[in-house]
C-alpha positions, -999 to +999 in steps of 0.1 A: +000+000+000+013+035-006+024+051+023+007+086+032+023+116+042+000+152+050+022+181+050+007+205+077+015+242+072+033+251+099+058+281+108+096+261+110+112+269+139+135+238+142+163+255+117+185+250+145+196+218+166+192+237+199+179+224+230+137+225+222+111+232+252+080+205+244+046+219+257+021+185+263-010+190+279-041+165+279-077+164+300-058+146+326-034+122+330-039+099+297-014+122+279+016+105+301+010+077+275+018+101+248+047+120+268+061+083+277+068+080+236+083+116+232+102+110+265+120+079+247+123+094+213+136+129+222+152+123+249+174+160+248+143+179+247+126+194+281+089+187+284+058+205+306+032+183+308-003+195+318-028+178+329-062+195+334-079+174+359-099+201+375-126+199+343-115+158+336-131+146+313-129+170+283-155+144+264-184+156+282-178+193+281-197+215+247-172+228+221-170+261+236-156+251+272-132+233+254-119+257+235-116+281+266-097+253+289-074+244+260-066+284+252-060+287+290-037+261+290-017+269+256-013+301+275+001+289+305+026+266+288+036+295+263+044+313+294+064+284+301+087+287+274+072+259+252+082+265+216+057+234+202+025+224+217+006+189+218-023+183+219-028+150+233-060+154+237-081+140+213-113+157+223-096+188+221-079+178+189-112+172+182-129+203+181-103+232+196-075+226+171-083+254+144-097+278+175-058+275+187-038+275+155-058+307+150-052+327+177-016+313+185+017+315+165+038+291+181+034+257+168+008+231+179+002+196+166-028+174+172-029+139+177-060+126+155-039+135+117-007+114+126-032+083+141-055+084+110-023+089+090-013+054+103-046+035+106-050+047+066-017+025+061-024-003+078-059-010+068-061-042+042-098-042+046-103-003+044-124-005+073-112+010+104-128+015+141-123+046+163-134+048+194-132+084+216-153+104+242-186+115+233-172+149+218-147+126+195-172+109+180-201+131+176-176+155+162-171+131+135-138+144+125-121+109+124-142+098+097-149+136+077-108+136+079-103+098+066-131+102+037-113+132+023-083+108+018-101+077+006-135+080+004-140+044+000-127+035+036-156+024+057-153+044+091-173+030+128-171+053+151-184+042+191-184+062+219-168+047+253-174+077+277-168+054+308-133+046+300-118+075+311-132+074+347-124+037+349-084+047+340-088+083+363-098+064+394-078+035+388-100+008+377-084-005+342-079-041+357-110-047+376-140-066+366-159-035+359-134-028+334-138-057+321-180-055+313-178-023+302-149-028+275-174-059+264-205-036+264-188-014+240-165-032+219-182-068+215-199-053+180-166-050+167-159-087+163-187-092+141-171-061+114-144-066+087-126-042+109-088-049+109-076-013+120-084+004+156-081+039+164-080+044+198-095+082+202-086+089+239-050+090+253-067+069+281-073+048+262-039+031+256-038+022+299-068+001+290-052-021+263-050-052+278-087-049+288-093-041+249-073-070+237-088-095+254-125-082+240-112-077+201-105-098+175-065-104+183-059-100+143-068-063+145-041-039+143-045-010+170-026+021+163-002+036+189-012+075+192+020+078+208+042+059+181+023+081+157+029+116+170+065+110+172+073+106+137+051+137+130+077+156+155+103+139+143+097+155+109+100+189+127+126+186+146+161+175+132+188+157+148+208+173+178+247+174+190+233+178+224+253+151+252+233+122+260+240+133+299+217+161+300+196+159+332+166+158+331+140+192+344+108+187+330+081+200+344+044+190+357+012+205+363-022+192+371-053+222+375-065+198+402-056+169+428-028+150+417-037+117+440-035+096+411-002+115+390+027+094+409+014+062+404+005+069+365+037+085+364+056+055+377+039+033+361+045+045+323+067+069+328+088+044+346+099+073+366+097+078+407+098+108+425+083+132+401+072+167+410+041+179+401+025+213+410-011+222+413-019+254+394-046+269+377-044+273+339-048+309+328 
């Protein structure tokens, strides 16, 4: 199959091989899936990660809170010294994405282009699965943004608005997990879908659950995997010394009972400090 490539328009700052300040920020703290990737790949760049657990989850919010929440938080991180901004969150990729590239100059990237980008690849059957909160799927953009490309791909879309709150307080290997990952997903054995989309970064803490629900033939894209290479096209190879310690930074809007254990958990890190701020 030919391989696709989108070129985004997008101001090139990355002339250079200096030292790069990574702004990440995400409903809560799913996006440590996606910083977990970045953190391997680009290991000489800083990263702020924010999560914004004080309006967790994103996917049940109109288009118009999201927009304000993500704005505050591209603010905050700007403030920061970020000089590119993810989006990990797909809900915001979703439906804040051209609010933000509109009303800020410094770089952002959303996560839903690279993962379609991918799934598109993949796909022998040309029928692929997404799955998201609410606002991803009743936004429709997976499947307006993978018709434009191939308008013969068959797109299912299904919303799984209890996943987040199942990963958020810690549930992804309980029964309940388990039920509700059946509820949802069953239908998807009985498709010629060979190509999953997962639509959350949440989602990805929930895979084992997933995989023992799915058809084990069907190919489930890595978000994280994905946004890389579309970095990685941005930003060119360093000089910098491997021994550069590390000072990223961390920020939830909102009780971060729950960030040390994700954080050791896929970030494989211990003893991370994260502050509590509001985003403004």
């Amino acid at each position: 199959m030919l391989l696709l490539y989108i070129s985004i328009n997008m101001k090139n700052i990355y002339l250079n091989n200096q030292r790069k300040t990574i702004g990440i920020f995400d409903s809560g703290l799913g996006g440590l899936t996606i910083l977990n990737q970045l953190q391997k790949d680009f290991s000489h760049h800083k990263f702020i990660y924010c999560g914004d657990t004080a309006h967790l989850p994103y996917g049940l919010k109109s288009q118009q809170s999201i927009e304000i929440f993500s704005s505050n938080i591209v603010n905050f991180l700007i403030a920061k010294g970020a000089d590119i901004i993810i989006v990990a969150c797909h809900s915001a990729s979703s439906v804040a994405i051209e609010y933000l590239k509109n009303n800020f100059k410094t770089p952002i990237l959303e996560v839903i282009t690279p993962s379609i980008i991918s799934a598109i690849n993949n796909t022998q059957t040309n029928s692929i699965c997404v799955i998201g909160t609410n606002t991803t799927i009743k936004s429709h953009n997976y499947s307006k943004q993978i018709n434009k490309i191939n308008s013969k791909l068959k797109v299912y879309e299904i919303a799984c608005p209890l996943f987040v709150p199942i990963v958020e307080e810690g549930l992804e290997e309980s029964k309940i997990s388990d039920m509700i990952a059946q509820l949802y997903l069953n239908p998807i054995n009985s498709l010629d879908i060979d190509t999953l989309i997962l639509g959350c970064t949440h989602y990805p803490i929930l895979i084992k659950t997933i995989q023992r629900v799915i058809n084990n033939q069907i190919f489930i894209v890595d978000t994280g995997k994905s946004i890389s290479k579309r970095l990685h096209s941005l930003l060119p190879p360093t000089d910098l010394p491997d021994n550069i310690k590390s000072d990223n930074q961390y920020y939830v809007s909102d009780m971060p009972y729950r960030f040390h254990e994700l954080a050791s958990k896929f970030l494989k890190q211990k003893g991370i400090e994260v502050q509590c701020v509001e985003f403004k």
